[in-house]
N, CA, C, O and CB atoms as a CASP TS submission, in Angstrom:
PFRMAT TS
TARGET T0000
AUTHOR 0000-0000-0000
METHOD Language model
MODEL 1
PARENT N/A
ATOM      1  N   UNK     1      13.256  11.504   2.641  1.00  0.00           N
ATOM      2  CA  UNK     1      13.012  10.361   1.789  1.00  0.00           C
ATOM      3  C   UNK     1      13.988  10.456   0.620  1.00  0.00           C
ATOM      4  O   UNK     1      13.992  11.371  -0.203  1.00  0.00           O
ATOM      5  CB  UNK     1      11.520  10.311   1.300  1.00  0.00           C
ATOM      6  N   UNK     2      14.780   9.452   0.638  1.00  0.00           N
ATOM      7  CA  UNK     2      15.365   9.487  -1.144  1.00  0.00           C
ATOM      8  C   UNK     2      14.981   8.229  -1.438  1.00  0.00           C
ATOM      9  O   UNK     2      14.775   7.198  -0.798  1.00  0.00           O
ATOM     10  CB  UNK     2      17.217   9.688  -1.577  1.00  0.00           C
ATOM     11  N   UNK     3      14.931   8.612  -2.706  1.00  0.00           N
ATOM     12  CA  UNK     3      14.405   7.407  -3.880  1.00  0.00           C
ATOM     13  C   UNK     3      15.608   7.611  -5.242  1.00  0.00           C
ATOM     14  O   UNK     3      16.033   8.658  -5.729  1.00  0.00           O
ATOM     15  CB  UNK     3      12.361   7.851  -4.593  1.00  0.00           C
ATOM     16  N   UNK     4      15.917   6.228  -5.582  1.00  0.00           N
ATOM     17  CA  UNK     4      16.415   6.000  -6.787  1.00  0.00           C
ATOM     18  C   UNK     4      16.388   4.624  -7.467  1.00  0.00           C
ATOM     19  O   UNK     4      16.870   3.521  -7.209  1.00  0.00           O
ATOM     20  CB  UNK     4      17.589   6.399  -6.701  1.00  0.00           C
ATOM     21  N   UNK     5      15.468   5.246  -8.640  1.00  0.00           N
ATOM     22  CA  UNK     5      14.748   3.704  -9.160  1.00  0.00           C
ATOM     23  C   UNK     5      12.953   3.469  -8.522  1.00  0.00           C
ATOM     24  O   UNK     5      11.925   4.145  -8.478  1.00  0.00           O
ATOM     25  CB  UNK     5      15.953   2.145  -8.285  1.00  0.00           C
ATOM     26  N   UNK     6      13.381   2.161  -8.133  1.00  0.00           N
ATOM     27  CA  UNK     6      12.622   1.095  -7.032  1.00  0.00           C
ATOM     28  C   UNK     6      13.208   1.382  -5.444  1.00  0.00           C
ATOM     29  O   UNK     6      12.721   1.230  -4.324  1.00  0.00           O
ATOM     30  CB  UNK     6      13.043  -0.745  -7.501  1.00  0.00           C
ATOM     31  N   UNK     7      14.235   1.770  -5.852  1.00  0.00           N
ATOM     32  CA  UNK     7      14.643   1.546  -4.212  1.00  0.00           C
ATOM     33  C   UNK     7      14.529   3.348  -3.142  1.00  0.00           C
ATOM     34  O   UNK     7      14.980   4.479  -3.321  1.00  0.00           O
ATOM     35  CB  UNK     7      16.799   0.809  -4.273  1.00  0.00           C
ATOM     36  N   UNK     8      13.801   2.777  -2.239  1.00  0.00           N
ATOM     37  CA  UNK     8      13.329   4.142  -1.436  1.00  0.00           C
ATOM     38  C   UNK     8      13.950   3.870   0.246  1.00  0.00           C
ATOM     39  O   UNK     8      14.049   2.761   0.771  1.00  0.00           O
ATOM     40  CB  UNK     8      11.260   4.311  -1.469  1.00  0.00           C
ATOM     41  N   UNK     9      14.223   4.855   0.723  1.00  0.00           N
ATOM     42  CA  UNK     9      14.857   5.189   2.038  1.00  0.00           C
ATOM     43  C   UNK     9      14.763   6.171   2.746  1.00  0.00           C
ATOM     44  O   UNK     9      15.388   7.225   2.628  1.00  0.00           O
ATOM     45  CB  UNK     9      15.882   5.180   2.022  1.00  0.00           C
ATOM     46  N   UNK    10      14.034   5.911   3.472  1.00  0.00           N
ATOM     47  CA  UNK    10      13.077   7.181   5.057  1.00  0.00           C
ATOM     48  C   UNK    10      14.408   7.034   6.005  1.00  0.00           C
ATOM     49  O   UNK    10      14.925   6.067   6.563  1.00  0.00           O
ATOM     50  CB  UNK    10      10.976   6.225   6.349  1.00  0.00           C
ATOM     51  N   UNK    11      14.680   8.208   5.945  1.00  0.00           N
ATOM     52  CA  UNK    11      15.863   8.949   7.138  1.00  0.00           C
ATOM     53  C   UNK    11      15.325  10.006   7.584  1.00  0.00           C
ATOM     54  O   UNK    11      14.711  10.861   6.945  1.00  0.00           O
ATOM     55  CB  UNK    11      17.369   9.480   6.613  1.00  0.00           C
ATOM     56  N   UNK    12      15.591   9.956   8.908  1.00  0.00           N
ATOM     57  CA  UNK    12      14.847  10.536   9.874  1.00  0.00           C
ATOM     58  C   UNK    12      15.901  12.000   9.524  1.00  0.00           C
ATOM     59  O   UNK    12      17.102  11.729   9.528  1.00  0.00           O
ATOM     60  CB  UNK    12      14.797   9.632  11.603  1.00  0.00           C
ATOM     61  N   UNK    13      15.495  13.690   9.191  1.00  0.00           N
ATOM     62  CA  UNK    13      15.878  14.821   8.968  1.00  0.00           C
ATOM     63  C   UNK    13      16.811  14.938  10.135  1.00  0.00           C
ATOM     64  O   UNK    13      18.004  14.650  10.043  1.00  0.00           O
ATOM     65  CB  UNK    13      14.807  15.782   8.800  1.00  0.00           C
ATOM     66  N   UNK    14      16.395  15.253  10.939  1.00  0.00           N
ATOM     67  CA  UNK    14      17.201  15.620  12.393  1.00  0.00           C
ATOM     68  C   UNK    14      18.688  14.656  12.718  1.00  0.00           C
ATOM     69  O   UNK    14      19.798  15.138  12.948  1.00  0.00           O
ATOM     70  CB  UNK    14      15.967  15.242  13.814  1.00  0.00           C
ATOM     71  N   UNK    15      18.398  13.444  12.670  1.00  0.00           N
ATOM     72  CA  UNK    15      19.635  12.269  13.175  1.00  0.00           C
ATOM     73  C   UNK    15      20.364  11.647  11.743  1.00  0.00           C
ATOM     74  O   UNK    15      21.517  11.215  11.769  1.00  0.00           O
ATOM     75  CB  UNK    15      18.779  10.692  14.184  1.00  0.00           C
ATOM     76  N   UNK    16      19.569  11.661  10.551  1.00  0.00           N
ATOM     77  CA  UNK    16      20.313  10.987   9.411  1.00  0.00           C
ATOM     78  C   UNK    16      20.400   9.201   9.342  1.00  0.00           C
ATOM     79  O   UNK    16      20.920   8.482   8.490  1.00  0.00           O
ATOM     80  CB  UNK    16      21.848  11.598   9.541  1.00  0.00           C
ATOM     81  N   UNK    17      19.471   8.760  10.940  1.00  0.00           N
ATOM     82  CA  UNK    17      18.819   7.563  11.028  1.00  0.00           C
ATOM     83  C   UNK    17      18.288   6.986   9.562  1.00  0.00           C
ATOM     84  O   UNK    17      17.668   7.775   8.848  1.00  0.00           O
ATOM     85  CB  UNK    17      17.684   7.780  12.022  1.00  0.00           C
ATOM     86  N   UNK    18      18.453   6.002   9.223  1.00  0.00           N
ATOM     87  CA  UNK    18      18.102   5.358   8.622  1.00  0.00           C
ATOM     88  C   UNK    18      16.668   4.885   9.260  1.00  0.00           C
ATOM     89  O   UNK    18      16.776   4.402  10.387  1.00  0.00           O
ATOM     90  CB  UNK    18      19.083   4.614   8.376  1.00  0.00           C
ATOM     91  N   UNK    19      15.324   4.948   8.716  1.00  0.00           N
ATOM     92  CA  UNK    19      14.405   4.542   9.304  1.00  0.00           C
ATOM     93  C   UNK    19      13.566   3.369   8.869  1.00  0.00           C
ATOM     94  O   UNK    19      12.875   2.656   9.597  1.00  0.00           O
ATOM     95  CB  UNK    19      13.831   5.466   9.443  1.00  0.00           C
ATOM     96  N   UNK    20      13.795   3.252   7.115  1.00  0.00           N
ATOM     97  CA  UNK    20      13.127   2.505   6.738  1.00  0.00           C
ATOM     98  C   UNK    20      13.879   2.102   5.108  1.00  0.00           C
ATOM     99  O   UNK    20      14.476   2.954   4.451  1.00  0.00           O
ATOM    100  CB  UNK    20      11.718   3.098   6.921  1.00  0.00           C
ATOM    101  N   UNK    21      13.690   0.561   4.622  1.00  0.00           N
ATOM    102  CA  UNK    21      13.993   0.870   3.504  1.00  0.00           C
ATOM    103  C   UNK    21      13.365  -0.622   2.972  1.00  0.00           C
ATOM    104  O   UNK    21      13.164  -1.729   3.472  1.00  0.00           O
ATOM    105  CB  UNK    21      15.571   1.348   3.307  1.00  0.00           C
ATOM    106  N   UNK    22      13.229  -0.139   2.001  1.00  0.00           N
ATOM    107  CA  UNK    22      12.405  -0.976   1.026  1.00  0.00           C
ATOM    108  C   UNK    22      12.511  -0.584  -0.981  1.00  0.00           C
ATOM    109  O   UNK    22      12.796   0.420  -1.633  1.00  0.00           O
ATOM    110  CB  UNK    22      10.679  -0.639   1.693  1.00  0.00           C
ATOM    111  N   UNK    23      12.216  -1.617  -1.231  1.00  0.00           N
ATOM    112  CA  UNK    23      12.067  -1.457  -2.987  1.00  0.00           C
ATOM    113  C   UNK    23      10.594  -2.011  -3.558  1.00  0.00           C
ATOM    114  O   UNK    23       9.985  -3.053  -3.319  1.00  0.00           O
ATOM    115  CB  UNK    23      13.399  -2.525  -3.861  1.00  0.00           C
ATOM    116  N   UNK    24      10.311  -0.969  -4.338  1.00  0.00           N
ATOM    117  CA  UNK    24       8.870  -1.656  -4.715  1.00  0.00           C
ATOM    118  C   UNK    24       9.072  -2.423  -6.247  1.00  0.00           C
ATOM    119  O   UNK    24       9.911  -2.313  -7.141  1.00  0.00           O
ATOM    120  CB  UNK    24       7.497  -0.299  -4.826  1.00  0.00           C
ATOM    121  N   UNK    25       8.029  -3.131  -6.081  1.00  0.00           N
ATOM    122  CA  UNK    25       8.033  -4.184  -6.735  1.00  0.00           C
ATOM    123  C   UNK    25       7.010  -3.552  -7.949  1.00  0.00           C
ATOM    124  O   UNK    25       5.840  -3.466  -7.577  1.00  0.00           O
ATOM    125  CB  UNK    25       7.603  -5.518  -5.823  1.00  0.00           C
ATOM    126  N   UNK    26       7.266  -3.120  -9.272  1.00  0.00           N
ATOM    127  CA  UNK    26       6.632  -2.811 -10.332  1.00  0.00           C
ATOM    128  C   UNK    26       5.085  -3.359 -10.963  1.00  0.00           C
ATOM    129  O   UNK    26       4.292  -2.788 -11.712  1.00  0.00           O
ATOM    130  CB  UNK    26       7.560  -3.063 -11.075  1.00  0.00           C
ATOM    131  N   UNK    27       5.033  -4.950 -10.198  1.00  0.00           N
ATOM    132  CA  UNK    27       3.937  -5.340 -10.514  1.00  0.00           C
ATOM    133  C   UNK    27       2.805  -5.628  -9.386  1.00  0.00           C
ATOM    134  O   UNK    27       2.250  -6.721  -9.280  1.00  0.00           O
ATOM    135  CB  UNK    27       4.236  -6.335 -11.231  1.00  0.00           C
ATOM    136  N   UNK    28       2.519  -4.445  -8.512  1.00  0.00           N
ATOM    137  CA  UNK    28       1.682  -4.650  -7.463  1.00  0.00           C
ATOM    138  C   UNK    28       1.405  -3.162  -7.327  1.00  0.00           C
ATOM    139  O   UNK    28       2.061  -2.126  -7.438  1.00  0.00           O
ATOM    140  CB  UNK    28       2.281  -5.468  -6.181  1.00  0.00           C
ATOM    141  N   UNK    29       0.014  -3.537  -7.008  1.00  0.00           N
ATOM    142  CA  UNK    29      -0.599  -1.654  -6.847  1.00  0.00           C
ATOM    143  C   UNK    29      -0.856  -1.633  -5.195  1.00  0.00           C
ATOM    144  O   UNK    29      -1.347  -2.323  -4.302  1.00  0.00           O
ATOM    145  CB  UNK    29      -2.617  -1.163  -7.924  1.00  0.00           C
ATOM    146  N   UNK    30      -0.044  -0.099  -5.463  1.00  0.00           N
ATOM    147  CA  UNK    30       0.229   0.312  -4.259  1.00  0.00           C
ATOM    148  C   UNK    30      -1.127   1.124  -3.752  1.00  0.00           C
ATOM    149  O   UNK    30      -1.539   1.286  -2.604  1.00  0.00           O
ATOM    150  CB  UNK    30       1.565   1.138  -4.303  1.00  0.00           C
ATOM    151  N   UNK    31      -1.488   1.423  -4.589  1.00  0.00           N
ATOM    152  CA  UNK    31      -2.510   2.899  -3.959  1.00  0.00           C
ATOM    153  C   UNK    31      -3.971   2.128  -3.815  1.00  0.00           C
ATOM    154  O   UNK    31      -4.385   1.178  -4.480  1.00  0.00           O
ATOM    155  CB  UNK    31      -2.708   4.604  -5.396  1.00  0.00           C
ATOM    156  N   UNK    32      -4.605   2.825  -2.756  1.00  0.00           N
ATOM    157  CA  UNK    32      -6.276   2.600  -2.615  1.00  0.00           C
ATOM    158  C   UNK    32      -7.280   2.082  -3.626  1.00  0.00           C
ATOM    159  O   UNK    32      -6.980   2.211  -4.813  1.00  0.00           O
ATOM    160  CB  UNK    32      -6.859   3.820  -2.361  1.00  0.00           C
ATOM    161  N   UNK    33      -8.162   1.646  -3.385  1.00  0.00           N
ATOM    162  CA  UNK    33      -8.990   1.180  -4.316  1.00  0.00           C
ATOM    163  C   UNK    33      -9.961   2.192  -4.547  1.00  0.00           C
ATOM    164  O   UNK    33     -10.355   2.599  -5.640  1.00  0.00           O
ATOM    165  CB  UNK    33      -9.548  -0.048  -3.968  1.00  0.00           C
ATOM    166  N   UNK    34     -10.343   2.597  -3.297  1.00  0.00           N
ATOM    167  CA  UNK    34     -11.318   3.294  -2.690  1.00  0.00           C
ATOM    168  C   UNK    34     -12.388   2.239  -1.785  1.00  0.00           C
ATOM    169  O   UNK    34     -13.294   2.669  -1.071  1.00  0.00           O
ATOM    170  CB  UNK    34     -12.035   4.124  -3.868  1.00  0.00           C
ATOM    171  N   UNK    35     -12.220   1.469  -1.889  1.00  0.00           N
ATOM    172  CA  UNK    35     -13.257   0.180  -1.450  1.00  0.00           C
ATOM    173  C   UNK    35     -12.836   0.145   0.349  1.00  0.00           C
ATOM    174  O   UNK    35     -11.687  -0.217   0.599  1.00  0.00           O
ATOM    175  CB  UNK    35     -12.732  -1.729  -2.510  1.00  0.00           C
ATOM    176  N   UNK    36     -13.733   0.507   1.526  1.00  0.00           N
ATOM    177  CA  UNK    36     -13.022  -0.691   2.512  1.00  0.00           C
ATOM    178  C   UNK    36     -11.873  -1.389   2.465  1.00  0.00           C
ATOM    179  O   UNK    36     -11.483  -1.806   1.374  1.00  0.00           O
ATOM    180  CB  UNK    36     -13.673  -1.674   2.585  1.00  0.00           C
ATOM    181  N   UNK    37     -11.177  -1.623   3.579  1.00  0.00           N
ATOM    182  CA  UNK    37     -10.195  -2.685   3.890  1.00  0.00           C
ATOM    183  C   UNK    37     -11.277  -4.119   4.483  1.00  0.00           C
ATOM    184  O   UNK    37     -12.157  -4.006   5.336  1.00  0.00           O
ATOM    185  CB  UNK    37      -8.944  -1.978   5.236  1.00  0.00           C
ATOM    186  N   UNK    38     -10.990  -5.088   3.935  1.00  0.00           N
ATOM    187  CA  UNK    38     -11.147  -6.519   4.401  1.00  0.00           C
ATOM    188  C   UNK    38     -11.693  -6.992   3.679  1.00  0.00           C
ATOM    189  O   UNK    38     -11.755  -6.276   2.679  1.00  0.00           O
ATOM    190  CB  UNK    38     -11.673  -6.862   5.469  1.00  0.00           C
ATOM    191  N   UNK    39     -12.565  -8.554   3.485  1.00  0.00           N
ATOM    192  CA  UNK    39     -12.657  -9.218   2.880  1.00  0.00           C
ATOM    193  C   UNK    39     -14.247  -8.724   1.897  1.00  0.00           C
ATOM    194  O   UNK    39     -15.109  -8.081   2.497  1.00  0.00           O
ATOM    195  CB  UNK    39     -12.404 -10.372   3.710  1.00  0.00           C
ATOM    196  N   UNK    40     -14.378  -8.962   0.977  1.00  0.00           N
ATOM    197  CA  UNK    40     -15.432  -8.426  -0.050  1.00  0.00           C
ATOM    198  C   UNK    40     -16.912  -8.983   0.099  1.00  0.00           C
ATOM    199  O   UNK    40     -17.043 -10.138  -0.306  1.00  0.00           O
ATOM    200  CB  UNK    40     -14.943  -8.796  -1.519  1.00  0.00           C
ATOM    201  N   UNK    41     -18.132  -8.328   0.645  1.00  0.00           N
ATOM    202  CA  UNK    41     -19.021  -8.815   1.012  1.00  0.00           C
ATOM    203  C   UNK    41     -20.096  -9.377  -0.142  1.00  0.00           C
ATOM    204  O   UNK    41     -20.359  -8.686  -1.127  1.00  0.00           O
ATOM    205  CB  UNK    41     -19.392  -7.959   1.858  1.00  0.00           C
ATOM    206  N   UNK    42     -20.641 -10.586   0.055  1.00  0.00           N
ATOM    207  CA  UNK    42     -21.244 -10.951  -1.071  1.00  0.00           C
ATOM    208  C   UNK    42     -23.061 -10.449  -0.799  1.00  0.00           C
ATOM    209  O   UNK    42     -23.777 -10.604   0.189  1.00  0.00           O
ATOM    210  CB  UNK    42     -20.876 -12.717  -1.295  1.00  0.00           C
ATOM    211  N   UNK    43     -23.343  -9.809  -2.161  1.00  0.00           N
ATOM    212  CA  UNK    43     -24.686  -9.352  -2.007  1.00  0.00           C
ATOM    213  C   UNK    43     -25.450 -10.673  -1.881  1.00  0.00           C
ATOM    214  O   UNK    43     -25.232 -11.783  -2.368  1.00  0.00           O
ATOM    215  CB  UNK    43     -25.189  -8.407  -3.225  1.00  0.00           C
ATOM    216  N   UNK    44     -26.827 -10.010  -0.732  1.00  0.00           N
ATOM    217  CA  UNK    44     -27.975 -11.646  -0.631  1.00  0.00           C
ATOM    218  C   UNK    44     -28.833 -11.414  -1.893  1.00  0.00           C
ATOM    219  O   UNK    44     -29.511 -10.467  -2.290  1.00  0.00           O
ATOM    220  CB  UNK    44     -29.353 -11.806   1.080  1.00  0.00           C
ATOM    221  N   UNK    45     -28.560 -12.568  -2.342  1.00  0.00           N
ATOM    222  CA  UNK    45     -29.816 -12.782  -3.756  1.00  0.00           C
ATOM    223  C   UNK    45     -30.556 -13.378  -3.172  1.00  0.00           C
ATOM    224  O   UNK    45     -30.698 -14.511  -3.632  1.00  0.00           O
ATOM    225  CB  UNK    45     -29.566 -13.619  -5.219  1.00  0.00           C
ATOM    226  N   UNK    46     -31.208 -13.137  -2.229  1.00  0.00           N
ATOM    227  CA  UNK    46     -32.912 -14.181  -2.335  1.00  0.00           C
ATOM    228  C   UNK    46     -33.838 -13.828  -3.111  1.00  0.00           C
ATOM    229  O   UNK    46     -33.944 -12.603  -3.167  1.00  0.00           O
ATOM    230  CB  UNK    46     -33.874 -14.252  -1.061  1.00  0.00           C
ATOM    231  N   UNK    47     -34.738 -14.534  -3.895  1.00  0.00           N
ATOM    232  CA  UNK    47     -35.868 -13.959  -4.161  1.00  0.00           C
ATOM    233  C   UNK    47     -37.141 -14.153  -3.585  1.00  0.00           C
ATOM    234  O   UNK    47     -37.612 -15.135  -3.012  1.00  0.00           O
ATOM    235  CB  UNK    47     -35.984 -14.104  -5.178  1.00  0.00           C
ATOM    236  N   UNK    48     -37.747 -12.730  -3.909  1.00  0.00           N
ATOM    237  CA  UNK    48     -39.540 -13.452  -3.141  1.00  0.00           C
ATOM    238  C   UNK    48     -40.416 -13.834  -4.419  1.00  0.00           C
ATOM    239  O   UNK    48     -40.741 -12.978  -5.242  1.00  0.00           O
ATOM    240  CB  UNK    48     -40.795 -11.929  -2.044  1.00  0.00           C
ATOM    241  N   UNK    49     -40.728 -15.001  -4.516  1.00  0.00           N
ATOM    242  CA  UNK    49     -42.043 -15.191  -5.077  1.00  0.00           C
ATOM    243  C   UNK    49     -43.384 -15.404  -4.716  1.00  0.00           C
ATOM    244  O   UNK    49     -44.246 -15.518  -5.587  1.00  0.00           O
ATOM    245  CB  UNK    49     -41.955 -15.897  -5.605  1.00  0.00           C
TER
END
């Protein structure tokens, strides 16, 4: 992996392949929430009276 800056590049050790490359974008979170993946379930409010 080298990185400089934003900009990062996965080369494969063995071949010197270029495998991947990308730049991250400063205003987006990258890491886990801890929450599930998918859409956010809404709690049932019914009440009993």
């Amino acid at each position: 992996m080298l990185v400089q800056d934003l900009h990062v590049r996965i080369i494969d050790a063995a071949t010197g392949e270029l495998l991947r490359e990308l730049v991250l974008d400063p205003h987006r979170t990258y890491h886990g929430t801890g929450r599930p993946p998918g859409p956010h379930k809404k709690k049932d409010r019914t009440h009993n009276s």
